[in-house]
C-alpha positions as CSV (number, residue, x, y, z in Angstrom):
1,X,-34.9,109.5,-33.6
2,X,-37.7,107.6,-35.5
3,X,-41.2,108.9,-34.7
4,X,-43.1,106.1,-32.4
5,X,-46.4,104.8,-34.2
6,X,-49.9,105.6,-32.5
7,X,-51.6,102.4,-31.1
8,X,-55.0,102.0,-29.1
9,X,-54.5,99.3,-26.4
10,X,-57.9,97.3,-25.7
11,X,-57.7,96.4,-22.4
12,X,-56.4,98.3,-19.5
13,X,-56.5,95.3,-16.9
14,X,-53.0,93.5,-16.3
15,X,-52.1,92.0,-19.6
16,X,-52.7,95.3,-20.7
17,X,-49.8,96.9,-18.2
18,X,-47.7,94.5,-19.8
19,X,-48.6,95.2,-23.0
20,X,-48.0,99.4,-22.7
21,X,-44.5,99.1,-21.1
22,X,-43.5,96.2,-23.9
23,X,-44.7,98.6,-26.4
24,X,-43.6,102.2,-25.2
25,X,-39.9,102.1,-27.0
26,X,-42.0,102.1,-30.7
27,X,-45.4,102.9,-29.7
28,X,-47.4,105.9,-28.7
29,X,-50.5,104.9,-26.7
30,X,-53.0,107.4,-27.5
31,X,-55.7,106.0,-25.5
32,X,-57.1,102.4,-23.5
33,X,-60.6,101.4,-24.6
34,X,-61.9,99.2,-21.1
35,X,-65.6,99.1,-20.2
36,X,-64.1,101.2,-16.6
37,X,-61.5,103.4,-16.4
38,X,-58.3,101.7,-15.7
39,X,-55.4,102.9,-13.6
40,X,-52.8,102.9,-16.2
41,X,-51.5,106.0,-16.8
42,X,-52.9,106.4,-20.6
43,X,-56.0,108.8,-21.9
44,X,-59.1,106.5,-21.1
45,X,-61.0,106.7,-24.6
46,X,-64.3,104.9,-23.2
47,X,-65.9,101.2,-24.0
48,X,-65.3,99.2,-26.8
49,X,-68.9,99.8,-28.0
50,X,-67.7,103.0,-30.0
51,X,-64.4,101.0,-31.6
52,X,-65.4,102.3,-35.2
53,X,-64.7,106.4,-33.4
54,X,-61.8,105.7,-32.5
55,X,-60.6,104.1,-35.5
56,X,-62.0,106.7,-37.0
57,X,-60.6,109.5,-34.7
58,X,-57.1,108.0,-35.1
59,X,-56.6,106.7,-38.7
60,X,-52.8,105.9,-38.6
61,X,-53.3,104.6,-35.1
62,X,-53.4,100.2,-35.0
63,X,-54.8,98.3,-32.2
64,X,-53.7,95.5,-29.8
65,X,-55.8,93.3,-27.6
66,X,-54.4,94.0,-23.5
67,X,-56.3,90.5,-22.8
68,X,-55.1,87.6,-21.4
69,X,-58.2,85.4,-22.6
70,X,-57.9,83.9,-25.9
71,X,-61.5,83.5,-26.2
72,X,-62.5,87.1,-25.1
73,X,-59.6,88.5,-27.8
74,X,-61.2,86.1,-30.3
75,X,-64.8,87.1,-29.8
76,X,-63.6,90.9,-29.7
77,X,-61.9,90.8,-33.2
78,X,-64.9,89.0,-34.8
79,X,-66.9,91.7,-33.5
80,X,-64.8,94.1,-35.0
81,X,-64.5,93.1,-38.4
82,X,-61.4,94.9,-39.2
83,X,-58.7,94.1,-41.9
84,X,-55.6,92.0,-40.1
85,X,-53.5,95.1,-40.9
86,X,-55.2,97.0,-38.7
87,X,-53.8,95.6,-35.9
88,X,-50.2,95.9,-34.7
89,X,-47.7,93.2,-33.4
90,X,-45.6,93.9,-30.1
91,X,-42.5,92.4,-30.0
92,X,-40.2,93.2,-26.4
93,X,-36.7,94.7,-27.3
94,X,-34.9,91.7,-25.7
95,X,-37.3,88.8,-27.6
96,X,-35.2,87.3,-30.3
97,X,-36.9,86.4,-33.7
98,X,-34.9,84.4,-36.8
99,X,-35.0,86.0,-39.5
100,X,-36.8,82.9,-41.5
101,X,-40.1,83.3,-38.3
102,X,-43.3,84.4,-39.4
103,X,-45.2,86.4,-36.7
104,X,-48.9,87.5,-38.0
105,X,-50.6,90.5,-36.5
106,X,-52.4,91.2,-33.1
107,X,-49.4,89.0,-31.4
108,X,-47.1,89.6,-28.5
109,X,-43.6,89.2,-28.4
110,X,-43.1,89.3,-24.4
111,X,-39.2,89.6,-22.5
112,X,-37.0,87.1,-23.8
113,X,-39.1,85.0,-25.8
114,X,-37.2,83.1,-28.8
115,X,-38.6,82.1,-32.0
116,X,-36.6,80.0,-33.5
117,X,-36.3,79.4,-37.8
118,X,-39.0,79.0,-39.8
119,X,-41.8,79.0,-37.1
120,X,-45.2,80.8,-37.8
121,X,-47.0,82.6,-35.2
122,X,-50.4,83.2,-35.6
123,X,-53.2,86.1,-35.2
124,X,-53.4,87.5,-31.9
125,X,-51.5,85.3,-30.1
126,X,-49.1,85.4,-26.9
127,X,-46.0,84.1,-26.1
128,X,-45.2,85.2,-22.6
129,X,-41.9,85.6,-21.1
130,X,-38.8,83.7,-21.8
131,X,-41.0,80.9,-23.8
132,X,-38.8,79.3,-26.3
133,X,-40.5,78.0,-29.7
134,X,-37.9,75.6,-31.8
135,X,-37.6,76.1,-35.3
136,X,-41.0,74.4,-37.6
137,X,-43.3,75.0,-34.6
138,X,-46.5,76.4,-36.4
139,X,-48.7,78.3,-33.7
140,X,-52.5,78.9,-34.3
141,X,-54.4,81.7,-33.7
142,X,-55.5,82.9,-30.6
143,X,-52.6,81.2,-28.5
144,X,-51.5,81.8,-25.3
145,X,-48.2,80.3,-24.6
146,X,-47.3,81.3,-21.2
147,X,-44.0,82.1,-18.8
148,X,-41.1,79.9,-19.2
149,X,-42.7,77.1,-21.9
150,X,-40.3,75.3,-24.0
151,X,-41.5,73.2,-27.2
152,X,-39.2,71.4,-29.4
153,X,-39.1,71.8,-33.1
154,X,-41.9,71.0,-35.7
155,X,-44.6,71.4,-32.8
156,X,-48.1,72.4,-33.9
157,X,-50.5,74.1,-31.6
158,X,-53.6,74.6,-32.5
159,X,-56.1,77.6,-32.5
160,X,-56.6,78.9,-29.2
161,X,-54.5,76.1,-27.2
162,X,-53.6,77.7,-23.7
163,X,-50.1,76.2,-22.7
164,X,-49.4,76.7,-18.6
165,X,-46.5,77.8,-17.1
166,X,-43.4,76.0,-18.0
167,X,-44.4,73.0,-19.6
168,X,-42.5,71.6,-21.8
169,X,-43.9,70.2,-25.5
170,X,-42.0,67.5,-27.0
171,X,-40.5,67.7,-31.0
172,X,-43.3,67.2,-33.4
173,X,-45.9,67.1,-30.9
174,X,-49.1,68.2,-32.3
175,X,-52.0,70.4,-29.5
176,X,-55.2,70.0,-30.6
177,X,-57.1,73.4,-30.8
178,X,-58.4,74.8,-27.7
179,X,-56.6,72.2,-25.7
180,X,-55.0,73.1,-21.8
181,X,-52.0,72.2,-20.8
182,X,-51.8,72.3,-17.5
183,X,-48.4,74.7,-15.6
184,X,-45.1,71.9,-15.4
185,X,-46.5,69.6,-17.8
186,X,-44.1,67.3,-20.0
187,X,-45.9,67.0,-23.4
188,X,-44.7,62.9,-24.9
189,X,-47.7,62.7,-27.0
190,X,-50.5,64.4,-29.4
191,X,-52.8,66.2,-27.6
192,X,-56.4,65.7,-28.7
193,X,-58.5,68.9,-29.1
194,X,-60.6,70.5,-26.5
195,X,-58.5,68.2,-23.8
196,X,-56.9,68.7,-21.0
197,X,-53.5,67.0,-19.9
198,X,-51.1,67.5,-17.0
199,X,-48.5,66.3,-15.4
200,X,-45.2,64.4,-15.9
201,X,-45.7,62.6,-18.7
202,X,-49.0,64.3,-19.3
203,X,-51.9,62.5,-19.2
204,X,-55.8,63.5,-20.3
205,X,-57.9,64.7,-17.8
206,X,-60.6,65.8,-19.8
């Protein structure tokens, strides 16, 4: 049996649940770094504040971010100023990756998410449960792509774009940075950055 890698979780709220049973078939948590003690059943190292000890304390161990927010994960890993390869990627035993996909570290894999050929997943992003991303999508950085979202191939969606539950993203369609797209949507067009769009078709409603 192949020995499980260590990994610190940051984060012991309800992303981070998710994230420790995801991981546990390859990873070892050796301890949750939260501002309180959390009720997961891991070693509770103590606040993020003291992030170089524990690096230090565990020098094979990698991290992962146990946030939903992609602008608290975001302000965290400036803060930390650690190499990329510090970080590990999570990917669920039933998610299904092409061989051709690029996922880049800090990122979540969740339960039966696809990624289809030649798509590119950025830093410390999520894609939630059973999301689907076609083949050429090209995902930013800091993305949260929630339950159930399907996008068609050659999508772009840019840094830290939050895309609601099951909303679908047209082929090609490009989502400006930081946009929101709001749960159910049906993405026709571009989506400016920093905007808001909902419903079927979307439209901008900010």
């Amino acid at each position: 049996m192949t020995e499980k890698r260590q990994l610190i979780l940051i984060g012991g709220g309800e992303q981070g649940g998710v994230i420790a049973e995801t991981a546990a078939h390859e990873w070892e948590i050796v301890g949750i770094v939260d501002d309180v003690r959390t009720g997961l059943n891991y070693k509770w190292l103590g606040t993020d504040e003291d992030i170089g000890i524990y690096v230090s304390r565990y020098p094979e161990a990698k991290l992962f971010f146990g946030i939903g927010s992609n602008v608290v994960r975001k302000k965290l890993a400036e803060r930390y100023e650690l190499v990329p390869e510090k970080y590990a990627v999570i990917i669920h035993q039933s998610a299904t990756v092409a061989e051709s996909a690029v996922i880049e570290e800090g990122t979540l894999l969740a339960a039966g998410a696809i990624i289809q050929c030649r798509a590119v997943i950025g830093c410390h992003s999520i894609i939630n449960t059973g999301a689907i991303v076609e083949h050429d999508c090209i995902i930013g950085d800091y993305v949260h792509i929630t339950p159930g979202v399907v996008m068609g191939g050659g999508c772009r969606i840019g840094p830290g774009a939050f895309v609601g539950l099951g909303a679908r993203i047209k082929d090609h369609v490009t989502i400006g940075a930081g946009a929101v797209i709001g749960a159910g949507a049906v993405v026709v067009n571009d989506v400016p950055p920093d905007t808001t769009a909902v419903g079927v078709p979307a439209r901008f409603v900010h």
